[in-house]
Every structure is written in structure tokens, then in C-alpha cells.
N, C-alpha and C positions, 0 to 999 in steps of 0.2 A: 093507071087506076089509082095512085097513091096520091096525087094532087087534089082530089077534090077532100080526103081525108087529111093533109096536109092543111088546106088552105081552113078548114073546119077546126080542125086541130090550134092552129094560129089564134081563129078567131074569138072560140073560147075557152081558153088555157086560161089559169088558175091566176089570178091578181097578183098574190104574195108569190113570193118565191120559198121555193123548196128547199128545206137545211135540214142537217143532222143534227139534234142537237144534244146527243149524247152526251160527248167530251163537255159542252159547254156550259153546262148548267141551267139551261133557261126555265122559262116559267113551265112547261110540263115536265121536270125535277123538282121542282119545290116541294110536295111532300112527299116525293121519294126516302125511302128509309136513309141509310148510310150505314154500313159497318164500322164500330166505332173503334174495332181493332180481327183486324180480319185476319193475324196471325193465332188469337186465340180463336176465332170462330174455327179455324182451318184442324188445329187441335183438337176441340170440342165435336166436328166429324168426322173424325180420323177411325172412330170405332164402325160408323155407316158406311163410309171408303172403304175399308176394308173388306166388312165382309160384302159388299157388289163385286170389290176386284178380285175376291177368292171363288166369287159363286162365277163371274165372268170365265176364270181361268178354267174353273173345271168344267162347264158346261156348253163352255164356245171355241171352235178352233181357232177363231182371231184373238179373242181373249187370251189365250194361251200362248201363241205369237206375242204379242204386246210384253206378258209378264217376260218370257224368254228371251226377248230382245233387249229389254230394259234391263235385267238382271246381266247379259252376257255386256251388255255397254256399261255399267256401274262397275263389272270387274274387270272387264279385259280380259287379257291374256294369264293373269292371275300373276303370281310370285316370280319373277326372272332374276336370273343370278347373271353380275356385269361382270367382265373380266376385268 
């Protein structure tokens, strides 16, 4: 039953061909904005991150996961004494 959709499919399929053109810059990027330093913008919401990652933590059990995963892998095992 897929051959006469196939054969339809063939016949009128789109001239141009299909691309992403994210990465590439092309003409639908042109007046896309640009961050012109995306380490301050990242600062600049650091106060709005926060408080969604704190309302996340208290009010959702995956949220809460998330912080206690991330917190237990930023310290490890904590202070170990070597012989």
C-alpha cells in the first residue's frame, strides 16, 4: 500500500533541498540578534536561575534530585586523608 504514496511522494517532493541552517549563518539569520558577550548576559541571570532552581528544589522531587546530584558530584567524597 506504500507504493502509490511513494511513487506520489517522488513526484511532488519540494525542488530545493532541505538544510539546517543554524550553525551556518544563512539568510534566515540575518537579523537574528547575537549576544555580544554571553558571559555577562549568563551573570546578569544569575539572580532569575536561581531563584527557579530554588523554587524547583523545594517544590519538585526531580528538582530536588537534580540539586543533590549536582551538589554530591561538585564535592565527592569530601576531605580524604592519604597515607
Amino acid at each position: 500500500m506504500s507504493f502509490p504514496f511513494n511513487l506520489l511522494g517522488r513526484v511532488f517532493r519540494p525542488v530545493h533541498k532541505r538544510q539546517i541552517e543554524a550553525g551556518g549563518g544563512g539568510r534566515r539569520w540575518e537579523g537574528a540578534a547575537m549576544l555580544p558577550a554571553p558571559s555577562q548576559s549568563t551573570l546578569a541571570a544569575r539572580g532569575a536561575a536561581k531563584a527557579r532552581a530554588s523554587a524547583a528544589y523545594m517544590n519538585t522531587p526531580q528538582g530536588n534530585r537534580i540539586v543533590e546530584a549536582w551538589g554530591a558530584a561538585l564535592v565527592g567524597k569530601g576531605w580524604q586523608a592519604r597515607p
